[in-house]
VEXFI-370824 format. One record per residue (C-alpha): z, y, x. Coordinates in steps of 0.001 Angstrom, whole numbers, plus 524288, in hexadecimal, padded with zeros to 5 digits. Example, Ala and Ser with C-alpha at 12.3 -4.5 7.8 and 13.67 -1.06 7.14 Angstrom:
81E787EE6C8300C 81BE47FBDC83566 
This chain:
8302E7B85E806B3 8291B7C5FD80936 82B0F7CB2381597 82BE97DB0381655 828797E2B182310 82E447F0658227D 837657ECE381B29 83F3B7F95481F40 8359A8032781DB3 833E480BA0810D8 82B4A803A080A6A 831357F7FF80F59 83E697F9C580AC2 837D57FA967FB8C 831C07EF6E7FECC 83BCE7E6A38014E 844AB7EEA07F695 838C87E81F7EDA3 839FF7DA2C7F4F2 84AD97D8C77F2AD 846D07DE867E2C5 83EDD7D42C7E08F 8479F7CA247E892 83C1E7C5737EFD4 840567BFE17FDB8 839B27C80880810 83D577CBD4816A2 83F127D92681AE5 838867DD5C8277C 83A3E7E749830D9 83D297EC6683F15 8494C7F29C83D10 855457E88583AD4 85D9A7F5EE835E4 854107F92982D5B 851F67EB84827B8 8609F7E8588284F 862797F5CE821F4 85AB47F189814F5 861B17ECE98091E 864527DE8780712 85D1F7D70F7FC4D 8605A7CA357FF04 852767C56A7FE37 84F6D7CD2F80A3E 84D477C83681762 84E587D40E82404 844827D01E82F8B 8434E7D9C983AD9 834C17D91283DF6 82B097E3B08456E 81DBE7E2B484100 818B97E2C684E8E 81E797D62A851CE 817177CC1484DB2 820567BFF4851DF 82C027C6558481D 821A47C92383C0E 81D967BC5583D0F 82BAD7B7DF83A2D 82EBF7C2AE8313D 822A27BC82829C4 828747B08182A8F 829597A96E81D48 822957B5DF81569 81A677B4D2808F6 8172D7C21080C87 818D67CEA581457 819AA7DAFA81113 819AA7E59E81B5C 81C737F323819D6 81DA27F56B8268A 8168B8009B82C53 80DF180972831A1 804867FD6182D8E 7FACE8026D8379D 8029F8000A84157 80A9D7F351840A2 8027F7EDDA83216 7FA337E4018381B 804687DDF5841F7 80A607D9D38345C 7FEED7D47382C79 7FAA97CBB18370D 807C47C64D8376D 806BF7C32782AB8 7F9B07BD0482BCF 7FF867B63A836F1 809E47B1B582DBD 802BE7AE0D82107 80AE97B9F381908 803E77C30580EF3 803A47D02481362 806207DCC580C4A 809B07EADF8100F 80ED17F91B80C2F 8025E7FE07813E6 7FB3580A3F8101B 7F37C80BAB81D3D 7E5EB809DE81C0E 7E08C80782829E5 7EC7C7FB688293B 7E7127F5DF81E35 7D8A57F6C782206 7DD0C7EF7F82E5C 7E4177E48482564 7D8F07E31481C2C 7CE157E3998284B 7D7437D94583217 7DDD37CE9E826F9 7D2C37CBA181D28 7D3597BCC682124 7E3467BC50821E6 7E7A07B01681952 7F2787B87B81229 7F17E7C3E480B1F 7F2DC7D1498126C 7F4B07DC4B80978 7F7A37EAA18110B 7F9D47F627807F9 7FFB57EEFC7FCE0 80B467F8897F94F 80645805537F12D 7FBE6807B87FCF4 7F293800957F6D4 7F85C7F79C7EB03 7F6BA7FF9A7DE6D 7E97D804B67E230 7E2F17F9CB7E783 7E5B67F0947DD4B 7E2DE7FAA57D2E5 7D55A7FCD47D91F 7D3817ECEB7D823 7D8447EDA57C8F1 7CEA37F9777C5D7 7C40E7F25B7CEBD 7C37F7E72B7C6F3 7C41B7ED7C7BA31 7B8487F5F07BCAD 7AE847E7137BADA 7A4B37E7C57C51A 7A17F7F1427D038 7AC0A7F8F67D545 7A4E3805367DBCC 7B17D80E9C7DE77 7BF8080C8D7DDCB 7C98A819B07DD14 7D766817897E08F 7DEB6823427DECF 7ECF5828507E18B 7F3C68321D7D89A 80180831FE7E09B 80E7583A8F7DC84 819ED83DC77E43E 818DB8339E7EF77 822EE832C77FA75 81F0782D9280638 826B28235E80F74 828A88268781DA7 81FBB81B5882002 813BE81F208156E 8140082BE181D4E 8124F8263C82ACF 8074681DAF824AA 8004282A3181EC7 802388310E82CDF 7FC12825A08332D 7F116824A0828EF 7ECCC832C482C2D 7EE07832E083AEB 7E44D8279283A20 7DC7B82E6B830F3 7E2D88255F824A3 7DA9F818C0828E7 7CE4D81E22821E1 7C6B58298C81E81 7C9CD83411815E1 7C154833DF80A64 7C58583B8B8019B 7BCE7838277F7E3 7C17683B7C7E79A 7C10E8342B7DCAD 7C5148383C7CEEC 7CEF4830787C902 7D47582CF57BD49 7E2FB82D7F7BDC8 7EC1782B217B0B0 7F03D838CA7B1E2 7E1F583D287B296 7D3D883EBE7BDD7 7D89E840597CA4E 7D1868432B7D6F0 7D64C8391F7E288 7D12483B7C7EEF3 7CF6C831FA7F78D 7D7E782FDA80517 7D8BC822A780DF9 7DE03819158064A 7E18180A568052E 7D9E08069C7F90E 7CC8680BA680108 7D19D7FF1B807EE 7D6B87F4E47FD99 7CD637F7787F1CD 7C1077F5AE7F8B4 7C6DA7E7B57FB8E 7C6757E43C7EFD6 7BD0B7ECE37E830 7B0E67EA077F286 7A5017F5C97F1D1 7AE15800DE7EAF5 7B04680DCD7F06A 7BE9680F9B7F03F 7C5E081C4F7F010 7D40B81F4C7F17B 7DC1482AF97F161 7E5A88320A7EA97 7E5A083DE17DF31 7E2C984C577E691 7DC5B857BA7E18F 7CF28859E17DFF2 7C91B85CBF7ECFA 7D3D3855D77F51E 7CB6584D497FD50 7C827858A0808A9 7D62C85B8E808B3 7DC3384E4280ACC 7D14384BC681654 7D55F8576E81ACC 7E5828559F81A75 7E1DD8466A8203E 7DAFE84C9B82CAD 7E8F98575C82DD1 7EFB484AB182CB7 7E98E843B3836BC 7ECE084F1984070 7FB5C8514E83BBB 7FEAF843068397F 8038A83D9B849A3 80ABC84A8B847AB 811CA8469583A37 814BA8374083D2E 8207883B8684904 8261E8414383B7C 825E48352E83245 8327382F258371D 8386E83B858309D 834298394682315 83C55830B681A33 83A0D823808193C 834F68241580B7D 83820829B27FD9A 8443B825327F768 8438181EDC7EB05 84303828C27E222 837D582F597E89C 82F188238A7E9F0 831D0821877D9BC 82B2882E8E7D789 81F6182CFD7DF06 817A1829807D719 806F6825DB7D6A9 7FB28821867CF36 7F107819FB7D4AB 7E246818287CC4A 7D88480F9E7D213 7CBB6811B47CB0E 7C099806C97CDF9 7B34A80C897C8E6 7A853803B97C6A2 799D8806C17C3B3 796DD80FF27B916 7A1EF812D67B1DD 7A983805407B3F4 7B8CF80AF87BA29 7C577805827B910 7D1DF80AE37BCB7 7E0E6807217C016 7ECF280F6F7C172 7F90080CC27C8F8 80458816577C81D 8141B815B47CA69 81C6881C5D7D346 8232C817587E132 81A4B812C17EB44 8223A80F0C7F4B3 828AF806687EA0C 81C5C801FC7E502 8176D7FD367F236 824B47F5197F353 8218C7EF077E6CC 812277ED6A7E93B 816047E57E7F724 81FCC7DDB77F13F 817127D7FC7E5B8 80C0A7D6527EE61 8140E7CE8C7F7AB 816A67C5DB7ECD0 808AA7C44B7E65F 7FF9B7C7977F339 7F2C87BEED7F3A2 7E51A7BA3D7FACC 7E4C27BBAE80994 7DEF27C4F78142F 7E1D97D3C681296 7E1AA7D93580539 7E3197E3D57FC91 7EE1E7E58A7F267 7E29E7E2947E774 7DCD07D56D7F09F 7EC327D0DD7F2AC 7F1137D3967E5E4 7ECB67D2547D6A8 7EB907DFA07D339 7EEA67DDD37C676 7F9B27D5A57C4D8 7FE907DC517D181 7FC627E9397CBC2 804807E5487BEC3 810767DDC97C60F 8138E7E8D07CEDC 8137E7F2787C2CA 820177F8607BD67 82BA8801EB7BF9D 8373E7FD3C7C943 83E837FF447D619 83196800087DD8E 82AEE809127D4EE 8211D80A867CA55 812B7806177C988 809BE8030F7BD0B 7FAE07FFB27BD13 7F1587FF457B284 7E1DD802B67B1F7 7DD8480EF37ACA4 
């Protein structure tokens, strides 16, 4: 049985749309007993009214779980209360995290846990991570630099991906901004990506040890000033912006999230002219990370806190979780 936390959130709703598809028995947590008693039955579903900051009630909402997956946010805030209880409780942890500073805290706190804890395992940081431990291995001996670049199209935010972002840069995004560029081959042609703070300067080094790793997303040439720049405006404007957040929509409807669409290249380079490359692309993130959770709760390995790549085998991960359906489309190959 896979217990969900936030069940009645954005994300959490596609989650547990994913759990009743597949038929897998799962329990849906969350604070409000409207909310929960508002979603649709699926007969394999089991409501729980839980608040993350108690730990007496998680422990029973953990009760009898293979696993837990929590998309219950902001992660900085209320994350941790929930991975020790399931340390507490034996049950493999995994998240819809994006937040860096939360996952450095996992990965710096749990490395001697005796289950596997595994924050940031929806589209923040799945395809890119394990595609940098696919190209990594390919490239046969040292890694020296790994790119992991972002060409994104169309993209919709959810009320709750905004509050994160606001968060990020009132904190100053939970590292520095390095703006550093990289050419990068993308199917459609060389792209610049410029770097910003981003998960993968977290996971990959896990798992590729002594390799400079850089990720961003596609700009123009000459973007890096300007995006150091907007992040410091940010900064200022963002305890202004957050009051407003409540305002927005709670995330795309469907159609919206099908158009939004991405490709992701992580390109390991080696010494001399040893490189090796993988693609991801598909459309529907918020989808995707529904479907990403899901099979991870079902194939999750090892113990202490982990990356996607350290939890997962990238490969036959990478290859189950491919195809075109309700939660959206992904395919992978190397380049």
């Amino acid at each position: 049985m896979i217990a969900l936390l936030g069940a009645t959130g954005y994300t959490g709703k596609l989650v547990a749309a994913e759990l009743a598809r597949l038929e897998l028995p799962h329990r849906l947590g969350g604070r409000d007993p409207a909310k929960l008693g508002a979603l649709p039955p699926d007969g394999v579903a089991e409501p729980f009214v839980v608040d993350a900051t108690d730990p007496a009630r998680l422990d029973l909402f953990l009760d009898g779980a293979t696993a837990i997956i929590s998309c219950a946010g902001p992660f900085a805030r209320i994350g941790l209360a929930v991975v020790e209880a399931a340390v507490r409780n034996g049950v493999p942890y995994l998240d819809s995290a994006g937040e860096r500073e939360f996952m450095r805290l996992v990965y710096e706190r749990f490395t001697e846990a005796r289950v596997p804890l595994v924050p940031a395992c929806g589209f923040d940081f799945v395809p890119g991570d394990l595609a940098a431990a696919v190209a990594a291995a390919a490239v046969g001996g040292r890694v020296r630099e790994v790119v992991v670049g972002y060409d994104l199209g169309a993209m919709s935010p959810s009320r709750g991906t905004v509050r994160t972002m606001l968060g990020a840069a009132r904190s100053g995004g939970g590292g520095p901004a390095l703006a550093r560029t990289r050419r990068v081959r993308f199917p459609s042609g060389e792209k610049d990506v410029v770097e910003v703070p981003w998960g993968e300067q977290l996971t990959v080094p896990r798992h590729v040890p002594g390799a400079t790793v850089v990720a961003g997303f596609v700009a123009p040439p000459l973007a890096g000033p300007a995006l150091s720049l907007a992040a410091g405006a940010m900064r200022l404007v963002a305890p202004a912006l957050e009051p407003l957040v409540g305002l927005l929509p709670e995330g795309p409807p469907a159609r919206r999230r099908r158009r939004a669409s991405f490709t992701i290249v992580a390109d390991a380079r080696g010494e001399g002219a040893r490189r090796s490359a993988v693609v991801c692309e598909g459309r529907d993130v918020y989808g995707l990370t529904a479907r990403f959770l899901v099979a991870a709760a079902r194939r999750v390995g090892g113990a202490g806190a982990l990356t996607p790549a350290q939890a997962l085998d990238p490969v036959p991960f990478l290859d189950a979780v491919s195809g075109d359906g309700p939660t959206g489309r992904f395919e992978w190959r190397r380049m």
